[in-house]
Each structure stands twice: as C-alpha cells, then as structure tokens.
C-alpha positions as a printed NumPy array, in Angstrom:
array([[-34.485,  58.285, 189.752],
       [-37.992,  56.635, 191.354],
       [-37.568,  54.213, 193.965],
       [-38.962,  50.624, 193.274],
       [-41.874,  49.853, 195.538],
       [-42.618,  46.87 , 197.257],
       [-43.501,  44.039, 194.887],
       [-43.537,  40.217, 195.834],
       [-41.536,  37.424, 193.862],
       [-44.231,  35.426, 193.479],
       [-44.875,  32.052, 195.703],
       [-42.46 ,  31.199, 198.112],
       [-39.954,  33.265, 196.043],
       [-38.251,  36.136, 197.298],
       [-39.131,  39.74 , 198.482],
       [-37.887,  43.453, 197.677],
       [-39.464,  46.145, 199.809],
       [-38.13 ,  50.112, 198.983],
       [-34.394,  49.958, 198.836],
       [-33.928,  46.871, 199.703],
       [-32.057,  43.83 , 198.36 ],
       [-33.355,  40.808, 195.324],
       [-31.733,  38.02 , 197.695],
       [-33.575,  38.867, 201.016],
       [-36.606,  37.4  , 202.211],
       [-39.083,  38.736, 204.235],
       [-40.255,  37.614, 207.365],
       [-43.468,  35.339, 205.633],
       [-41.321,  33.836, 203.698],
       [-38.986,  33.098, 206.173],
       [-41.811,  31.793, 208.718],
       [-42.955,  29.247, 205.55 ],
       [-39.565,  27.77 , 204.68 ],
       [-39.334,  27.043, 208.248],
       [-42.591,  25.561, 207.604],
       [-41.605,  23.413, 205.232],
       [-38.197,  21.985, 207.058],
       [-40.29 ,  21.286, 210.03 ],
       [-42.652,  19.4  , 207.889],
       [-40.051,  17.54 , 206.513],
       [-38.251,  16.609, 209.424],
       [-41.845,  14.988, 210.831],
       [-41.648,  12.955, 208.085],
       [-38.78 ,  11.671, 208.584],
       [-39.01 ,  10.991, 211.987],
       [-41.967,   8.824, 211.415],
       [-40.227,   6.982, 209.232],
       [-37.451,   6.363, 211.451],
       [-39.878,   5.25 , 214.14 ],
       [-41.798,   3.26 , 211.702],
       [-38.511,   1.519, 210.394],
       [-37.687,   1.115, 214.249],
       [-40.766,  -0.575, 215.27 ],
       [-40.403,  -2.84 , 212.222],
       [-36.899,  -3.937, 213.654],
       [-37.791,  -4.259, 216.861],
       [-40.896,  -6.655, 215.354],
       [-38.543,  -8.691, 213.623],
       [-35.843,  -9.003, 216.003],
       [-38.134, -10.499, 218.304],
       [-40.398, -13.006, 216.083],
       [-37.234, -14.361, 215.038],
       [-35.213, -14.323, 218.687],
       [-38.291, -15.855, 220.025],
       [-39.15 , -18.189, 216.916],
       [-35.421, -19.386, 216.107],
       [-35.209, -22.187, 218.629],
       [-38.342, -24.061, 216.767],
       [-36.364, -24.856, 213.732],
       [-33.877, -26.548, 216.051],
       [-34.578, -29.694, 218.217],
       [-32.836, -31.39 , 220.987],
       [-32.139, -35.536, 220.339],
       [-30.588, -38.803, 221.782],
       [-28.745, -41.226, 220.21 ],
       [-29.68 , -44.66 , 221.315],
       [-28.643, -48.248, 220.414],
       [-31.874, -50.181, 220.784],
       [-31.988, -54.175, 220.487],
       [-35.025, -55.381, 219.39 ],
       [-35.538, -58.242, 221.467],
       [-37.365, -60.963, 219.485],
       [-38.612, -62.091, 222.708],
       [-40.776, -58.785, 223.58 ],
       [-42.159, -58.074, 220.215],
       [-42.58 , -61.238, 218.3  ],
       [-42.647, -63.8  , 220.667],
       [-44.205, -66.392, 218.257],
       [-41.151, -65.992, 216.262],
       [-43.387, -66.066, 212.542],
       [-42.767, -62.287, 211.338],
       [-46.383, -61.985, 211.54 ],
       [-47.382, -58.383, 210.964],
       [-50.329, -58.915, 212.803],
       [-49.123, -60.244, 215.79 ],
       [-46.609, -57.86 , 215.967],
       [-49.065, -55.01 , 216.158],
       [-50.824, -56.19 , 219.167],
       [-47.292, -55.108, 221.057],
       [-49.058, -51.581, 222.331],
       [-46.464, -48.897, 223.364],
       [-46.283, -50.49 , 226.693],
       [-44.268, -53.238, 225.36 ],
       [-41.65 , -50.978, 223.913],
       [-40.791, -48.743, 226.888],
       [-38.358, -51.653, 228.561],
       [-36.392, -51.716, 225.304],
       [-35.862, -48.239, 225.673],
       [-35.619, -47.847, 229.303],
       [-32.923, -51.086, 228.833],
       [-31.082, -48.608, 225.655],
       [-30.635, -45.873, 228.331],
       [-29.48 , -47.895, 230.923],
       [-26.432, -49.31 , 228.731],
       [-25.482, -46.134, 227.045],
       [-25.271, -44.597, 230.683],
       [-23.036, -48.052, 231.622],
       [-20.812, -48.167, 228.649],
       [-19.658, -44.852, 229.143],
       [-18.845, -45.386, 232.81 ],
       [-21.63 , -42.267, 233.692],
       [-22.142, -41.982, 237.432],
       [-25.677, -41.209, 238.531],
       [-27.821, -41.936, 241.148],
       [-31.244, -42.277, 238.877],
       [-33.582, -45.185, 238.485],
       [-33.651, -46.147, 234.665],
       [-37.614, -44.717, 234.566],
       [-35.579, -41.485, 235.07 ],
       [-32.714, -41.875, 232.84 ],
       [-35.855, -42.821, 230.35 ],
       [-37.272, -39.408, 230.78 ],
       [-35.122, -37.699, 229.116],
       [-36.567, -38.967, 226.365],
       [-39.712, -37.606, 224.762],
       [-42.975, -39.73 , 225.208],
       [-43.05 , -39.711, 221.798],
       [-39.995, -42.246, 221.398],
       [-41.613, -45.705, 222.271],
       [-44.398, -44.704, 219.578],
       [-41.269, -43.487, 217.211],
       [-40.091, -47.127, 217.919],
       [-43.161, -49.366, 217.318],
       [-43.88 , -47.589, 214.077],
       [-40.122, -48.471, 213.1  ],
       [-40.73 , -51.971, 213.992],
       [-43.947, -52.415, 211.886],
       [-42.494, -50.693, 209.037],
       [-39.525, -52.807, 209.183],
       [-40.33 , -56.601, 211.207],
       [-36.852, -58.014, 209.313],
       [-35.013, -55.989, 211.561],
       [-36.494, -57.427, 214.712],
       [-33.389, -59.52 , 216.822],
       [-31.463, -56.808, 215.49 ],
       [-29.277, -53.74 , 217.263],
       [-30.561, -50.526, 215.686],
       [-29.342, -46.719, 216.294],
       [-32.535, -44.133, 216.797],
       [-32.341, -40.832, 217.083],
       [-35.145, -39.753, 219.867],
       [-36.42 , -36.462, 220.621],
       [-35.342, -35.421, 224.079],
       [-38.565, -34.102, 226.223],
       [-39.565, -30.446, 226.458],
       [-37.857, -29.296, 229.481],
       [-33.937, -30.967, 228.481],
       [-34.491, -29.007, 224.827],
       [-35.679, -26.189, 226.876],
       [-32.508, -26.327, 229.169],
       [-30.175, -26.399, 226.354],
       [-31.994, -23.465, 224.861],
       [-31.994, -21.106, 227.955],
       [-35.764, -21.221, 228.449],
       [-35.463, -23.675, 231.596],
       [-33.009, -22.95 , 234.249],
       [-32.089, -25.009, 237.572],
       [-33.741, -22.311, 239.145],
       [-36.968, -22.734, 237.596],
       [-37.587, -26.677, 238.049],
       [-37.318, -26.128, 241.761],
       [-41.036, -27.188, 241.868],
       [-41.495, -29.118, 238.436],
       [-42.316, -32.644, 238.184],
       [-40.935, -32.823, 234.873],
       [-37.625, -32.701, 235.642],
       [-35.042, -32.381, 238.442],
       [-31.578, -31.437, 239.084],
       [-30.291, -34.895, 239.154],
       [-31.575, -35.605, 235.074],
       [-29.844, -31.921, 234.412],
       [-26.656, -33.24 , 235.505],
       [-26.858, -36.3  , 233.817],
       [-28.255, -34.338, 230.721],
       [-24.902, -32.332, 230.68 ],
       [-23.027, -35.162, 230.523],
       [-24.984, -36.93 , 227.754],
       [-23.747, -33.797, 225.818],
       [-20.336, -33.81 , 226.405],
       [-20.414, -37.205, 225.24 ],
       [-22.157, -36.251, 222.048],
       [-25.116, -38.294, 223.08 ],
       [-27.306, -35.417, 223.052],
       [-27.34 , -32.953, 220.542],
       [-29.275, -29.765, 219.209],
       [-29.758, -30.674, 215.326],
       [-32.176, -28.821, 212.764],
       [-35.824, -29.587, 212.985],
       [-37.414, -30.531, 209.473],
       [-40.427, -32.193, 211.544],
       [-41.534, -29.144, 212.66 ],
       [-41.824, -28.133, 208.867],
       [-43.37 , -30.608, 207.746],
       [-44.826, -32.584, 210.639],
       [-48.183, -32.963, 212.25 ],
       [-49.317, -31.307, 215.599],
       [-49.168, -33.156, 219.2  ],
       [-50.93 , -33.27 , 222.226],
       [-50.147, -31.47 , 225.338],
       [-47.963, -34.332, 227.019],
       [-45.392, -34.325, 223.553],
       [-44.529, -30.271, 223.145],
       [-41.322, -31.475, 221.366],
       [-43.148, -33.769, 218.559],
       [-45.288, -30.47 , 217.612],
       [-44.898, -29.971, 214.027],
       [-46.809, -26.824, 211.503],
       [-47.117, -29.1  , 207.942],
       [-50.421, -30.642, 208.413],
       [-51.399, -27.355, 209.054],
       [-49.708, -26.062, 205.994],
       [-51.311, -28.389, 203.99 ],
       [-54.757, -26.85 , 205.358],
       [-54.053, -23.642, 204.32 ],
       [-52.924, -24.935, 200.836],
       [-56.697, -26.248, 200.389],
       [-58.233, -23.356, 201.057],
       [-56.454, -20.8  , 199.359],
       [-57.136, -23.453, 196.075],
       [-60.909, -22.67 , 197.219],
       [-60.475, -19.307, 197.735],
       [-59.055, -18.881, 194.366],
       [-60.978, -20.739, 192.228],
       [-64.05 , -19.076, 193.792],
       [-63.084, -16.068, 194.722],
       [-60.984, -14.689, 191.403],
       [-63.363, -15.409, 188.376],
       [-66.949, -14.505, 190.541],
       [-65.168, -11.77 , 191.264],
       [-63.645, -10.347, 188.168],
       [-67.088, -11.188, 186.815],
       [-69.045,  -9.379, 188.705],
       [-66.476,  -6.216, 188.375],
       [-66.786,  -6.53 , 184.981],
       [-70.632,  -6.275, 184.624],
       [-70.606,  -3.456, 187.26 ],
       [-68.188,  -1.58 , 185.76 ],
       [-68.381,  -2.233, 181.914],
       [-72.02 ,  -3.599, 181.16 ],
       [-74.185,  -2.199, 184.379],
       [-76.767,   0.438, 183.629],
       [-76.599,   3.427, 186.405],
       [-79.331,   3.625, 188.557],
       [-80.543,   2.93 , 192.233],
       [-79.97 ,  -0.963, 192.337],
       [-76.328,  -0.507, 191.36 ],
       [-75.658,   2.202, 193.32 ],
       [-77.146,   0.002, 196.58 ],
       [-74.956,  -2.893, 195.442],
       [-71.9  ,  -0.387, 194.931],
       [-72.404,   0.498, 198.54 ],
       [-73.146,  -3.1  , 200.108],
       [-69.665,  -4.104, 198.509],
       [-67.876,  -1.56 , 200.195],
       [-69.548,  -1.969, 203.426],
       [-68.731,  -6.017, 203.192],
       [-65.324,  -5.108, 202.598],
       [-65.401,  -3.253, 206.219],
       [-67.31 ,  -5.809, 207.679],
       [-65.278,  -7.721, 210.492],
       [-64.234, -10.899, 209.374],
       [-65.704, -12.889, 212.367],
       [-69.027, -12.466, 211.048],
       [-68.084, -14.001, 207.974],
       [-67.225, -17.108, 210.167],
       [-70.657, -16.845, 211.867],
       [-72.033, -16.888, 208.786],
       [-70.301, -19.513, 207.555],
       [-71.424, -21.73 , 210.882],
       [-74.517, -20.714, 209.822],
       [-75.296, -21.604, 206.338],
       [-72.248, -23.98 , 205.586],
       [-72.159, -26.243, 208.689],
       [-75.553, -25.91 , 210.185],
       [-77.925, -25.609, 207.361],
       [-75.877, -27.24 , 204.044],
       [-74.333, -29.953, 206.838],
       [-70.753, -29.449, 205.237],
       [-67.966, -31.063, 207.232],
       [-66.732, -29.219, 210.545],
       [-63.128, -28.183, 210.407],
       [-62.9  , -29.078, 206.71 ],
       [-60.68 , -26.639, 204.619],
       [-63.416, -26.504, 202.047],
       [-65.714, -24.979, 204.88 ],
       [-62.516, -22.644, 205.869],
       [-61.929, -21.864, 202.149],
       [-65.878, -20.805, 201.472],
       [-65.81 , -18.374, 204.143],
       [-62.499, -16.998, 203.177],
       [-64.287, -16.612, 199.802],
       [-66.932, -14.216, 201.412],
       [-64.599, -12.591, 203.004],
       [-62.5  , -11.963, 200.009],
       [-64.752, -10.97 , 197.18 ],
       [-65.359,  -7.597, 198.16 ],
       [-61.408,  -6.655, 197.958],
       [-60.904,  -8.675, 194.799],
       [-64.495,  -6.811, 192.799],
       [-63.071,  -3.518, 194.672],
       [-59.364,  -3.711, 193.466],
       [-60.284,  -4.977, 190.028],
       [-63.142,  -2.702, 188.888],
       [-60.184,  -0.048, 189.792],
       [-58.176,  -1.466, 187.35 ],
       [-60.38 ,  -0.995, 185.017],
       [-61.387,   2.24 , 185.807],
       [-57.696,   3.215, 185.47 ],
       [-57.747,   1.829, 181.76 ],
       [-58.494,   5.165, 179.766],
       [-61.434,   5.546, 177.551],
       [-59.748,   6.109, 174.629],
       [-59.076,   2.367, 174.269],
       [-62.64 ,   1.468, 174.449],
       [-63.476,   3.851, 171.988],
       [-60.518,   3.039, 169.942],
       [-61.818,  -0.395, 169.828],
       [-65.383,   0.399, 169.177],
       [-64.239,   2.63 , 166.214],
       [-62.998,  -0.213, 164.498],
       [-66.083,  -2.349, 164.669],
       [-65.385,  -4.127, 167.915],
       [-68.464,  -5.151, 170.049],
       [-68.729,  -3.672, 173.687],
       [-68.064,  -7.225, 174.217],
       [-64.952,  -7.446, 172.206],
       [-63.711,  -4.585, 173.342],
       [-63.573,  -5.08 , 177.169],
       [-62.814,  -8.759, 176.471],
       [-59.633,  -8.385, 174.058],
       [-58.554,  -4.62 , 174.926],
       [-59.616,  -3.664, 178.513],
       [-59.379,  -6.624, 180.489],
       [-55.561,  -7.395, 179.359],
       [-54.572,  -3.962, 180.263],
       [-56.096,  -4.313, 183.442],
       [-54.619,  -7.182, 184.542],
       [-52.008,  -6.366, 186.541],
       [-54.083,  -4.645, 188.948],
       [-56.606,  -7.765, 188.658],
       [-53.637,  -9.748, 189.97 ],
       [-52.352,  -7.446, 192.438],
       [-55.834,  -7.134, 194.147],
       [-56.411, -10.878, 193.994],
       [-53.189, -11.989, 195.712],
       [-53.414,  -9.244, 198.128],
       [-56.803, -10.614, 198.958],
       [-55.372, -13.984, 199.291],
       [-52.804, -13.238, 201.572],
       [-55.19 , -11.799, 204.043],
       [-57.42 , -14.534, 203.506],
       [-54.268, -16.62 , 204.244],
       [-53.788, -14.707, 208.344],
       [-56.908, -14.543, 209.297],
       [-57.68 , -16.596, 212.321],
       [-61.568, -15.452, 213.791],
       [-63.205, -17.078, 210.886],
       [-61.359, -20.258, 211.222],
       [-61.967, -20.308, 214.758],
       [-65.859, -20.203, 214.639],
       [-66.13 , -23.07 , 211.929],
       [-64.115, -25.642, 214.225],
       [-60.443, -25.482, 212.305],
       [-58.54 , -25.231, 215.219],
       [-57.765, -27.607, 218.02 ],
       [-57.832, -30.753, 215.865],
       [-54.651, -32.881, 215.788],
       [-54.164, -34.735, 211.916],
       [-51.711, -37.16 , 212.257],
       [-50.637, -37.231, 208.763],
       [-51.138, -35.288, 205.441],
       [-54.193, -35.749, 203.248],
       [-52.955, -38.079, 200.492],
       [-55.723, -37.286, 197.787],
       [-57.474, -33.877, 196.829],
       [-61.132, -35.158, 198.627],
       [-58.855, -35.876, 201.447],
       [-57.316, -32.219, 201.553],
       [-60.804, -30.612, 201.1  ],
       [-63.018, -32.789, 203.217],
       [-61.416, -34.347, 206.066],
       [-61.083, -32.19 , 209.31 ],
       [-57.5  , -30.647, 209.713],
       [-56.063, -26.778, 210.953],
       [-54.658, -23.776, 209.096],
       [-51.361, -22.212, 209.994],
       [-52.852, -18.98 , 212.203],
       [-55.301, -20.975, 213.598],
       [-52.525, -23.718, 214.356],
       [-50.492, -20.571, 216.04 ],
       [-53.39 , -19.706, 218.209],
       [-53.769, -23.026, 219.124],
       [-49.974, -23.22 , 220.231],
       [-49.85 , -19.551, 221.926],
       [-52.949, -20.551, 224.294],
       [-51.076, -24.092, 225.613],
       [-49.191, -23.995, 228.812],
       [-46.141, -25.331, 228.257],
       [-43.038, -23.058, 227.06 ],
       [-42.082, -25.121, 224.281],
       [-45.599, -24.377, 222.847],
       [-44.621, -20.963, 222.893],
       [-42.106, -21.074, 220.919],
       [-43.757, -22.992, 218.45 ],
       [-45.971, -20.442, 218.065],
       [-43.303, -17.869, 217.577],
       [-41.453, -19.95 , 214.766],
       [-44.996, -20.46 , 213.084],
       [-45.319, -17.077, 212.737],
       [-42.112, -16.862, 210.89 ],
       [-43.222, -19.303, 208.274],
       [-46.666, -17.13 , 207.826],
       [-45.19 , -14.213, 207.398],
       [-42.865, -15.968, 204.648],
       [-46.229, -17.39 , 202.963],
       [-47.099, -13.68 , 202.96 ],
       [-44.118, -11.551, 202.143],
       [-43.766, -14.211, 199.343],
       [-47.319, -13.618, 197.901],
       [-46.891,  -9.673, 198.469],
       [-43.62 , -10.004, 196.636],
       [-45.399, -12.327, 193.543],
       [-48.226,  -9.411, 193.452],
       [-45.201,  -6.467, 192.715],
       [-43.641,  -8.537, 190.255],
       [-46.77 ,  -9.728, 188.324],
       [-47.725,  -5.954, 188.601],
       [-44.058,  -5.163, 186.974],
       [-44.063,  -7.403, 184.759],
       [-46.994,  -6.985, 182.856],
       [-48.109,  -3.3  , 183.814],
       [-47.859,  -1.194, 180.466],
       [-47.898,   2.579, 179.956],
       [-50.155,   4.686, 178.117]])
C-alpha cells in the first residue's frame, strides 16, 4: 500500500498532504479565503457609507429646501378708494398709472387697520407697523391689480399678500423671539400680533407656486423670490447646447472614428479632445468672455452666450462617449455590410450609426446634464445677478435678452444675507437635481430601450 503524497487541488481548492484528509485545507488556503471575506466585507462597508452619505445629503437638501415651496400670506379686504387712484373719475388707464406705489400704501395700511378692528385685536402698534407684516411687495401686488382691472376701482376686493421675510420665517422656526432682540425688521410686539392673525386664520402658510414659476427679487423682498425666470434660462441654453453640441459632435466622432486616416494629426487631435474634456470648465467661460462677448459683441448675460460656452464645454464628452459607441459596434457588421455592396458610407450611415445610438444618446444627455449644473462658466459671462421680471415671451426673447440660469440663480441666493435667501437656495437645489435625475433617468431608458444585442 504507497502512501499518497502531497498534491494540491488546484486554485483555491482544497489540500491533501500524506495521510491526511480531501476536506481539509491547508493553512494558504485558509489565509486566502480569509482574504477574500475581508475583501468582501470592505466592499460592503463602502457601500453602506456611500448609501449613508447619500441619505444624510438628501435629508438635508430637502429639510433645509422644504420651507421654499411653502409661503406665509394675509388675507386682506382692500377698498379701492376712487378718490386715491382715479381721482378724475374717467377710467382713464393712463391717469391711473401715474398713482406710483406711494399712493397705494394708505389703502393697505387702512386694510390692516380694519381687519385688526373688526376682530376686536388688542395691540399697541401704529398702523405703519401692523402694515409691516406685510411684504413690500404688496402695494406693487396691488397697483398691478388695479391696472389690470380699473372696473373694479370703488370696489371692496379680498388679496392675498405675502407676509415679509421674518413673520414666514417665525412660523417656520428660522426666526425666534430670541433672535430679533436687535433686528429692525421686526419686534416682539408684531410677533404677538402675528400669532393672533393666525389663530384667526388671517395668516396662513399655503403652497408656493410663485417660487416655481416666478421671477427673482431684490434684497428688500426675500419672500417675492421666485426660480422660473431662471428656469426658463436654462431651457434656452440647453436648446443651444443641443442643437450645437449633438450633431458637431456626432460628426466629428464619426469622421474620427469611421473615415479618419491614422497618422500624427489625428493622433494630436485624439489627445487635445481628451485633454479639453479635463479642462476646468471656468476657462471655457473665460473663453467665452473672450471671443463671444468681447470680440463677436454678443449680448452679456444672454442664454445664447451661456449656451455657446456650454457647447465648448460639452463637445469633448459627447465626440468621447459617442466614438465609444461606435467602437463597441463589432466589425463584423461593417464588413457584413460591405460584403453586400454597401459603400463605407452606407454602411456606417444605415448599419453602424443605428446600433450605436443608444450610447450616442446616453453620452449626449449625460453631457447635457452637466452642462445643465455648472455655475463658473455662467458666472464669468455675466448670467448671474440680473433680476428678469417676467418670462421671455418669444424665442429671440429667450435667446437674446439678459436673464439667469438655475445654479447660477442658487449662487446668487446662497451669497445674500438674509435667511429666507437661504432657503431659497436650498429648495432650488431640489428642483436642479430633479432637472438632473430626470435627464439621467431619460439617458437609462433611451439606452434600454433601444440597446440591442449581438
């Protein structure tokens, strides 16, 4: 009977040594299995962390953002006393514009004073104070009312008003009685009244649609403060951005890729494309100062300035992520189609390019979303810091007059002093990053959708 010597099981199997057992393992192996479970256990550890992090991230943007979808207002009565704003009597539109917002202020001053009176409210406040409560923004809120509608002047009309900064703040939890000790903005006295005025339903935390879809404000009206304008910005130049951007692009990937001969000029512009695409993206905005402002006199702080140098900064990921898509199309189509008679032409036109699609259109929206949060650029070329009152109406409108885009709208916001500001900022960012999870979650489906197997 001969003893069996020591032979190994192969990789990572198990061990026999002279007389011993088929099930054991030896020490090595032992020492790599444990290895191994280590290994794993890293892994998922950093994915617990990384999970973690991404909670903690989105617990706060939306604890912090919440509040700006929500808006404090007052319910006022207002008469519209012939008497102040058409004292002619005629219904003259023009002479009923000449009342500035001075002329409004005692009609709302006046609204304040009876709603306090009718509802037997004791305070000790002059009726400036009672009035600020009230947003500056109402008396403008009012006169645009008025010229919108002069029929209902001599009439008794219900507004709803937004309430200043620090009373939304106060029903929010931002502003405390301990922190107006020293503010000017607001004192104890307009607190207590302000707690009254809600629990006589006067006052009221609603949902904010102006913030969606209004306009920004200045520094003195924090509650007015709205992200649509801005919105509307960033719709223009991503409609730049793609109609540039996607066809130069896949052109040029094309040619490199497909129609290119290989030699030393290629290879340099093989290279300078993937060094753009590393480049930092405020140079792009330099550049675009540069050549688009300063030398081709373009508009400042137009969205078709913004969407050109977004287009710079995109094409190297949309030539890089398509002529990978075609790269990942195998050869044997090509040939295939060249077999059959098919021009080179033909057969990267009709064959290639359809396969490669998907990846064409994952690449391009990818690049558009980060075209979409980039801020640096914007700020360089003047986009930020100017207040549009309204939404462009035509497309020259959208593409040529000055307006913001959304991250350069939530810079704006972040860098402001008052808290309300803040929080804009915070609930801009949660309508960004729906733009973007939105467009990330278009690029997987598109990719789904039309991505076919080989």
């Amino acid at each position: 009977m001969t003893d069996i010597s020591h032979t190994s099981g192969g990789s990572g199997g198990p061990q026999t040594t002279k007389g011993g057992s088929l099930l054991s393992q030896s020490p090595r192996t032992r020492k790599r299995n444990a290895a191994e479970t280590r290994f794993k256990a890293y892994g998922i550890a950093a994915i617990l962390v990384g999970l973690m992090m991404l909670a903690v991230l989105v617990t706060t943007i939306v604890g912090r953002g919440a509040g700006a979808f929500q808006q404090t207002f007052v319910t006022l009565n207002v008469e519209l006393l012939e008497s102040k704003l058409d004292k002619k009597g005629n219904r003259d539109i023009e002479d009923i514009k000449k009342v500035t917002t001075f002329g409004y202020a005692p009609l709302v001053k006046g609204a304040m004073q009876d709603m306090i009176d009718a509802r037997g409210i004791e305070t000790g406040l002059k009726s400036k104070d009672m009035a600020g409560l009230l947003s500056k923004n109402a008396v403008a809120q009012l006169r645009a009312f008025v010229i919108e509608n002069p029929d209902q002047i001599g009439q008794t009309v219900e507004f709803r008003f937004l309430a200043q900064s620090r009373v939304d703040g106060y029903l929010k939890g931002r502003v405390s009685r301990d922190s107006i000790e020293n503010d000017k903005n607001i004192s104890a006295a307009q607190l207590d009244l302000v707690d009254a005025l809600v629990a006589e339903g006067v006052i009221k935390k609603t949902f904010n649609i102006d913030f969606i879809i209004g306009a920004d404000a200045s520094d003195q009206r924090p509650e007015a403060a709205g992200i649509g304008v801005s919105m509307m910005g960033s719709l223009f130049m991503m409609l730049v951005v793609l109609a540039l951007a996607l066809p130069i692009g896949v052109a040029a990937s094309i040619y490199l890729e497909e129609f290119a001969p290989k030699n030393w000029l290629t290879d340099v512009i093989e290279v300078n494309i993937s060094n753009l695409a590393a480049v930092p993206s405020i140079v792009f905005g330099i550049l675009g100062l540069a050549v688009f402002i300063n030398y081709m006199h373009l508009p400042m702080s137009a969205p078709l300035v913004g969407g050109l140098v977004l287009t710079l900064m995109t094409l190297p990921t949309i030539i890089i992520s398509t002529r990978a898509a075609l790269k990942a199309v195998p050869p044997s189509i090509r040939d295939a189609a060249l077999g059959v008679g098919a021009s080179k032409m033909q057969a990267v036109f009709h064959h290639v390019l359809p396969l490669a699609a998907p990846g064409i259109l994952t690449g391009t929206i990818i690049g558009l979303a980060q075209a979409l949060g980039e801020t640096a650029p914007l700020l360089l070329i003047g986009m930020v810091g100017f207040i549009a009152s309204n939404a462009p109406e035509t497309l020259a409108d959208g593409l040529l007059a000055p307006n913001s885009a959304m991250p350069a709208q939530i810079y704006e916001w972040a860098k402001r002093a008052d808290p309300a500001f803040y929080e804009r900022a915070w609930g801009g960012i949660i309508i960004l990053l729906v733009f973007l999870v939105t467009m990330n979650t278009v690029a997987v489906i598109l990719r789904r959708r039309f991505e076919r197997r080989w």
